[in-house]
C-alpha positions in Angstrom: -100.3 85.4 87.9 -101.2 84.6 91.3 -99.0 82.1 92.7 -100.4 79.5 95.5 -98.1 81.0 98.3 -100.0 84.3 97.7 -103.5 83.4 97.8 -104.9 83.9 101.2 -105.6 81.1 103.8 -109.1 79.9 104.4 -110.1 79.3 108.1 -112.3 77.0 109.7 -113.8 76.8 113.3 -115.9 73.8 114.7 -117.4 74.6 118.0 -119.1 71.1 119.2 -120.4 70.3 122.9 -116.9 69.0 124.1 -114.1 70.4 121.5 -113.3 74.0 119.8 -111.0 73.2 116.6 -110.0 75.0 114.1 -107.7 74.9 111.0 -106.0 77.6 109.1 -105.1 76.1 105.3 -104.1 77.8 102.1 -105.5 76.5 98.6 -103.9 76.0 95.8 -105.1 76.9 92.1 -106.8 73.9 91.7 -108.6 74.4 95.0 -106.4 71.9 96.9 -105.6 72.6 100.2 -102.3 72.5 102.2 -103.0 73.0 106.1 -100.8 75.5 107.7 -101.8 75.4 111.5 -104.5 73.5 113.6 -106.0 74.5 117.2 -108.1 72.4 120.0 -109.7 73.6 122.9 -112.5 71.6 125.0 -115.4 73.3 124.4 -117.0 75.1 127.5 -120.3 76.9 127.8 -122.3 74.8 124.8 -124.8 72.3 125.6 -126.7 69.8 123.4 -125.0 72.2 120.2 -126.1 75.4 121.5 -124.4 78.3 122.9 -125.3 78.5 127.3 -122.3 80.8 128.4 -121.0 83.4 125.9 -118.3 84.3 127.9 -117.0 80.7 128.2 -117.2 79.7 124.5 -115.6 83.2 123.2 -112.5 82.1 125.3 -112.2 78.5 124.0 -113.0 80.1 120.5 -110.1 82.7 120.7 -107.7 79.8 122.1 -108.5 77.2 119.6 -107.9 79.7 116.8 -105.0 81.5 118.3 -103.1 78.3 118.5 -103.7 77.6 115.5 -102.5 80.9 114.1 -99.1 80.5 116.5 -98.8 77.2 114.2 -99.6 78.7 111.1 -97.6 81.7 111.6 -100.3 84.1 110.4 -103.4 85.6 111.4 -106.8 85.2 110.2 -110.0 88.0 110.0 -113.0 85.5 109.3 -114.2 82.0 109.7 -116.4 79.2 108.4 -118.0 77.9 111.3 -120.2 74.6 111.7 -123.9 74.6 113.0 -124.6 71.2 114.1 -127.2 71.4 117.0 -131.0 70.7 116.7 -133.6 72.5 114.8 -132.1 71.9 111.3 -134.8 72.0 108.9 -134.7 70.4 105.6 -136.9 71.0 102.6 -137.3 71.3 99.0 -138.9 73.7 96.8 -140.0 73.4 93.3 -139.6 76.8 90.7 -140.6 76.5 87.1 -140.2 79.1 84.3 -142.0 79.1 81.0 -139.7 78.7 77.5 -142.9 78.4 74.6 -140.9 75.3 73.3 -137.6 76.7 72.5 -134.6 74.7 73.1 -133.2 75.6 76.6 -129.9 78.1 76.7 -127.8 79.4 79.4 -130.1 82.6 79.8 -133.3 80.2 80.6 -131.0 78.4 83.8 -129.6 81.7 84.9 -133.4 83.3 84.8 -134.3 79.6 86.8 -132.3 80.8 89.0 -133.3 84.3 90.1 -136.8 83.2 90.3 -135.3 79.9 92.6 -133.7 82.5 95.0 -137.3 84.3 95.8 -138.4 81.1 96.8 -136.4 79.6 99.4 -137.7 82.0 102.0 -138.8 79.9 105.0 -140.7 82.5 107.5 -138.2 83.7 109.4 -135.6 80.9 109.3 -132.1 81.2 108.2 -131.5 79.6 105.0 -128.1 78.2 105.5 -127.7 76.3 102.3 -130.0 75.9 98.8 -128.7 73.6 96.4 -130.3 73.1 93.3 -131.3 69.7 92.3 -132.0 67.9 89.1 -134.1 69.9 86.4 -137.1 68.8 84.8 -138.6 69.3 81.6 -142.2 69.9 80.8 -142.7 67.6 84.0 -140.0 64.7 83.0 -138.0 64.4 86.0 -134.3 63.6 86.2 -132.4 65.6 83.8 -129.2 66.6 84.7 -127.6 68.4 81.8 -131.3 70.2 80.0 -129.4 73.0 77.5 -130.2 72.2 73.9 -133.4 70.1 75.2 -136.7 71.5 73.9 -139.5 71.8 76.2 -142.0 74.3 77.2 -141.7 74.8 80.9 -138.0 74.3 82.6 -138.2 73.7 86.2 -135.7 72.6 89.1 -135.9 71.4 93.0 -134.5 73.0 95.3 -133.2 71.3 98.6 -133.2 74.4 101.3 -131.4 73.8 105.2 -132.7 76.4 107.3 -132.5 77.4 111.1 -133.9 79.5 113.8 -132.5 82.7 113.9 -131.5 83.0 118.0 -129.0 79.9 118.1 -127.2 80.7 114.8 -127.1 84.4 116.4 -125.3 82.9 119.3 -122.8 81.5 117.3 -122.2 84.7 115.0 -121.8 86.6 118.3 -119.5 84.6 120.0 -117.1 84.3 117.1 -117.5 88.1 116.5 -116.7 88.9 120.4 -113.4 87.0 119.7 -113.2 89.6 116.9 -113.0 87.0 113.9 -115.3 87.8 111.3 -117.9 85.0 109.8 -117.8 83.9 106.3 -120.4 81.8 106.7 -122.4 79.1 108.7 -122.5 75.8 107.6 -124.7 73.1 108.9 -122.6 70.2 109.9 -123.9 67.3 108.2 -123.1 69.3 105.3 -119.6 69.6 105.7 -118.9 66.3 107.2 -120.3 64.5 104.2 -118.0 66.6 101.9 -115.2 65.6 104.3 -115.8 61.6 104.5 -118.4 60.6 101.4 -117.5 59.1 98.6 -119.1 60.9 95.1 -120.4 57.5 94.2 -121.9 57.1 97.7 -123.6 60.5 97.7 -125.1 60.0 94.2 -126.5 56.4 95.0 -127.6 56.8 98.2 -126.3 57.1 101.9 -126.7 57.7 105.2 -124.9 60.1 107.1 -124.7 59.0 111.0 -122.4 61.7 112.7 -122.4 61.2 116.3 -121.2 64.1 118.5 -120.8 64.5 122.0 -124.2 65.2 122.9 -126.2 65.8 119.4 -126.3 62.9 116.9 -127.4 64.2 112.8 -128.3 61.4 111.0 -128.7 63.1 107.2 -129.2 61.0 104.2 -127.2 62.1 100.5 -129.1 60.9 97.4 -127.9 62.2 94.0 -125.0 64.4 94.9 -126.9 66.2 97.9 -128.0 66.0 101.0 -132.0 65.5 101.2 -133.1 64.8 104.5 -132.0 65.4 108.1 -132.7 64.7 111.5 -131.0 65.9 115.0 -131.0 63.4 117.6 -130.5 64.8 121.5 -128.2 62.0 122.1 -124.1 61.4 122.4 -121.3 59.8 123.1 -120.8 62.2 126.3 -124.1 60.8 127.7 -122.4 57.3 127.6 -119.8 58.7 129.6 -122.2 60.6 132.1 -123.6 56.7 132.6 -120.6 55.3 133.2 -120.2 58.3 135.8 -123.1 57.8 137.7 -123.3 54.0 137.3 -119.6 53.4 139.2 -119.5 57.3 141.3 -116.7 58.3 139.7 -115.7 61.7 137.9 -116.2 62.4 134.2 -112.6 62.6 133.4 -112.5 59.0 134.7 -115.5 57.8 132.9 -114.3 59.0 129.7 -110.7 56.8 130.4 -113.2 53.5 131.2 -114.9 54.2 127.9 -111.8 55.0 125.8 -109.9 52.3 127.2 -112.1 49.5 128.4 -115.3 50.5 126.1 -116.8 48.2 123.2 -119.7 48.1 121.9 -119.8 44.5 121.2 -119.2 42.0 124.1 -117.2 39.2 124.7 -117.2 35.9 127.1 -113.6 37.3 128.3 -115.6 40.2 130.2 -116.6 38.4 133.1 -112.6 37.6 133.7 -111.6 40.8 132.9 -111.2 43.3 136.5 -110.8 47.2 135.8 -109.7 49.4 138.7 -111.3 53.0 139.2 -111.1 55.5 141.5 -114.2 56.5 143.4 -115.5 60.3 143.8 -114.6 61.2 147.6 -112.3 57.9 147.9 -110.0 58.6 150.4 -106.2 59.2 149.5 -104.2 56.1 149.1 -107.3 53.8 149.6 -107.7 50.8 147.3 -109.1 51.4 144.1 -113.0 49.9 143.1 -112.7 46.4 141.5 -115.0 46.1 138.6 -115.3 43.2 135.6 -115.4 44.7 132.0 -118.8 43.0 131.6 -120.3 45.3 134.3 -118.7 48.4 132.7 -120.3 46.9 129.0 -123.9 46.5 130.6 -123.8 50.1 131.2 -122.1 51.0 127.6 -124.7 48.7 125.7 -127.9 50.5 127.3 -127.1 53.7 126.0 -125.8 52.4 122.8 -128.8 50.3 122.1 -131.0 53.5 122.8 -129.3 55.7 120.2 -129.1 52.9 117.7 -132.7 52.5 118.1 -133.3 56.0 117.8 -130.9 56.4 114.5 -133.1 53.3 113.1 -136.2 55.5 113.8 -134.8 58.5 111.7 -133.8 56.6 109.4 -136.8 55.2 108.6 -138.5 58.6 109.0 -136.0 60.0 106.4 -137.3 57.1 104.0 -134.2 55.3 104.1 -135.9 51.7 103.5 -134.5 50.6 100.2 -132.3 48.0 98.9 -130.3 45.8 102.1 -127.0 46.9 100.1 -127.3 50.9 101.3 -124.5 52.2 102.7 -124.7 53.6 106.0 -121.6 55.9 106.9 -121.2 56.7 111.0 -118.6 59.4 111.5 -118.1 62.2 114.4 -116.1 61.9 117.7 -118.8 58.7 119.2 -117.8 56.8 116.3 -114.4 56.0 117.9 -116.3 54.0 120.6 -114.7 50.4 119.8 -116.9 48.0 117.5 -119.4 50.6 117.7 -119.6 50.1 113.8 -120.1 46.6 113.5 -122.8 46.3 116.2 -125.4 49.1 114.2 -124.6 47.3 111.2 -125.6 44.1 112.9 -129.1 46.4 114.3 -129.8 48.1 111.2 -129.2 45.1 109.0 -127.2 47.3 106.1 -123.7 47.9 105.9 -122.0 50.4 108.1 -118.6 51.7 107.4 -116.7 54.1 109.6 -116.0 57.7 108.0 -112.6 59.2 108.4 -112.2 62.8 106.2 -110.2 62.8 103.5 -106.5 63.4 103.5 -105.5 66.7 102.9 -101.4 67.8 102.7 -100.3 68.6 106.2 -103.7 67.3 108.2 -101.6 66.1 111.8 -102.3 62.4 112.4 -104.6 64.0 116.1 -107.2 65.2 113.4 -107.6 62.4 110.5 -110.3 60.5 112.8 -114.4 60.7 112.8 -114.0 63.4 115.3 -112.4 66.0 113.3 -115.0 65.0 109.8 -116.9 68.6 110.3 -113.4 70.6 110.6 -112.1 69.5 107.8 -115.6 69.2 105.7 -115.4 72.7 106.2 -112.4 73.6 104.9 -113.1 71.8 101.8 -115.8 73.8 101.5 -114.6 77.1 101.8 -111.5 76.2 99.3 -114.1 75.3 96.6 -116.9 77.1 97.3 -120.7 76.9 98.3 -122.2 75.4 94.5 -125.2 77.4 96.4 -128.0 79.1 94.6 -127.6 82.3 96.6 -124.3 82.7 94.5 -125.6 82.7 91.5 -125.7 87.0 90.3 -129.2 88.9 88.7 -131.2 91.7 88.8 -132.1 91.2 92.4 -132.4 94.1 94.8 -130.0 94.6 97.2 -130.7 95.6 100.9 -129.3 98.6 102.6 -126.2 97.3 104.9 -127.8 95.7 107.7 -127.4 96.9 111.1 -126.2 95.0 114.5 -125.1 91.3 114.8 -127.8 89.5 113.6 -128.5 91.9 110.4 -125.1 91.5 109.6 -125.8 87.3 109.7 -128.8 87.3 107.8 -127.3 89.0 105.4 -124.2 86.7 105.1 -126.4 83.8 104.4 -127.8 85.5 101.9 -125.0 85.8 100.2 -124.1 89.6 101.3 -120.1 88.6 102.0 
């Protein structure tokens, strides 16, 4: 019997627009997962979620994982790794097999299968996840559980998140020059609603706002899945650029005015309220710039206002317009922005909770906020595995090994491990 000290540790690697983390955990028999080492880096050479400087990235890759090997005590050989910058495509498609009226066994769902794995193809797109949905029986919709059922055509959707090739290519070779191996590529919004949704929430409906640096994914979860997505160009790292350029100071500053001083919601005290900040070029030992917190929340609010507007406008492209009482969950590193939660919920008129990813043995207190919901989505992940059609074993023909980087990726997402 294999006991839990022996099984091997799982790795995980999120490489967003201004962080590289990563987390080495070991799983138990159960699945549950004990975290033996984390690792931070800021993230250099990605922009808006996609790989600009390979060079740059493969060092803050190596770093982030290396530390947290030096924690961990132990090496690693492969990764899961997060995809969360724009061009996500979501869709579903429908396969049905023919039964004559028989009652439906084991062998009719496996077959369901194999013919549900020839069509998820999308033209040249990497399929990154395909989940099968609810059945249906001789066109009856919503059937969960159909063995024993009779019916004379069995069919299921299936919900498909593809990608262009290049960028997930990019990501495959950086990790690889780092010489880690990939074990797969998961889209983010994927992982960070396994890390911070509720069961409940994902099977009644909810929408998943996870605002990053620069990219913002607004998905939606309805009946234990994810079935809808959209990738906003917009972050919390663009409401730092404004307070940069609004008062000429450097980033690093900025991002302390936001941290510090920022709110999303304003108050009468911020007229009385001065901030000092160092100017860009000041010269040493002159007086710092006087400025009143209301001045630095004008410049907050603008942006803010502007991605709220534009999460309202995939929202209601993703047809999230039903009851008032939907949930609306808003996770990733922008969601620590102060009050940032209670003003969408008082734009979007529906209840908005912040998400913070669930509490697994040995998580340090640095990476239990929104900004860490991906890492550790991922690592859930790989502990229980994908649930993903791809996994599921018949007589399909298998490839010769692929040759070069990307052969080698398309084949992982196909299931090739």
């Amino acid at each position: 019997m294999v006991q839990p000290t022996d099984r091997p540790p799982i790795a995980a690697l999120d490489i967003g627009s201004s962080k590289v983390s990563a987390i080495i955990a070991r799983p138990d028999e159960e699945g549950r997962l004990t975290v033996l080492g984390t690792g931070q880096r800021e993230s250099r050479g990605v922009k808006r979620g996609f790989i600009t400087d390979m060079s740059a990235s493969e060092h803050a890759v190596r770093e982030a994982v290396e530390l947290a090997e030096r924690m961990a005590g132990q090496t690693v050989e492969e990764v899961w790794a997060s995809y969360g910058a724009g061009g996500l495509v979501s869709d579903v498609a429908n396969v049905e097999v023919e039964l004559g009226g028989h009652p439906v066994e084991q062998a009719d769902i496996d077959q369901l299968m194999i013919v549900g794995k020839e069509a998820i193809d999308r033209n040249g797109q990497v399929v990154l996840h395909a989940h099968p949905a609810l059945y249906t029986i001789d066109r009856a919709q919503g059937v969960q559980q159909p063995i024993g059922l009779h019916a004379n055509r069995l069919g299921v959707d299936i919900h498909v998140i593809a990608a262009e090739p290049s960028p997930l290519r990019n990501v495959d070779t950086v990790i690889r020059q780092a010489h880690l191996g990939v074990r797969a590529i998961v889209a983010s919004p994927v992982a960070a609603a396994l890390a911070c949704l509720s069961d409940e929430e994902r099977e009644l409906g909810v929408a998943l706002v996870e605002m990053g640096a620069e990219v913002t994914n607004v998905s939606v979860n309805f009946g234990g899945m994810l079935v809808g997505l959209r990738s906003i160009p917009l972050g919390a790292r663009d409401i730092t650029n404004d307070i940069a350029a609004a008062f000429a100071v450097q980033r690093r500053d900025a991002e302390r005015l936001k941290c510090f001083y920022g709110s999303a919601m304003t108050s009468p005290r911020d007229n009385h309220e001065i901030i000092e900040a160092t100017q860009i070029g000041a010269e040493q030992g002159a007086e710092p710039m006087k400025l009143t917190r209301a001045q630095l929340m004008m410049v907050i609010r603008q942006r803010v206002e502007e991605l709220t507007n534009e999460v309202e406008a995939a929202l209601k492209g993703l047809g999230f317009t039903g009851p008032v009482g939907r949930q609306v969950v808003l996770t990733g590193g922008g969601a620590e922005l102060k009050n940032i939660a209670d003003y969408m919920q008082g734009v979007l008129g529906r209840s908005v909770r912040l998400g913070r990813p669930k509490q697994i043995t040995g998580l340090p207190d640095a990476h239990s906020g929104p900004a860490f919901s991906t890492l550790v989505g991922l690592a859930l992940l790989a502990s229980s595995g994908r649930g993903d059609i791809r996994d599921i074993t018949g007589p399909v023909v298998r490839s010769p090994p692929a040759k070069g980087v990307l052969g080698r990726l398309i084949q992982a997402m196909k299931g090739d491990f």
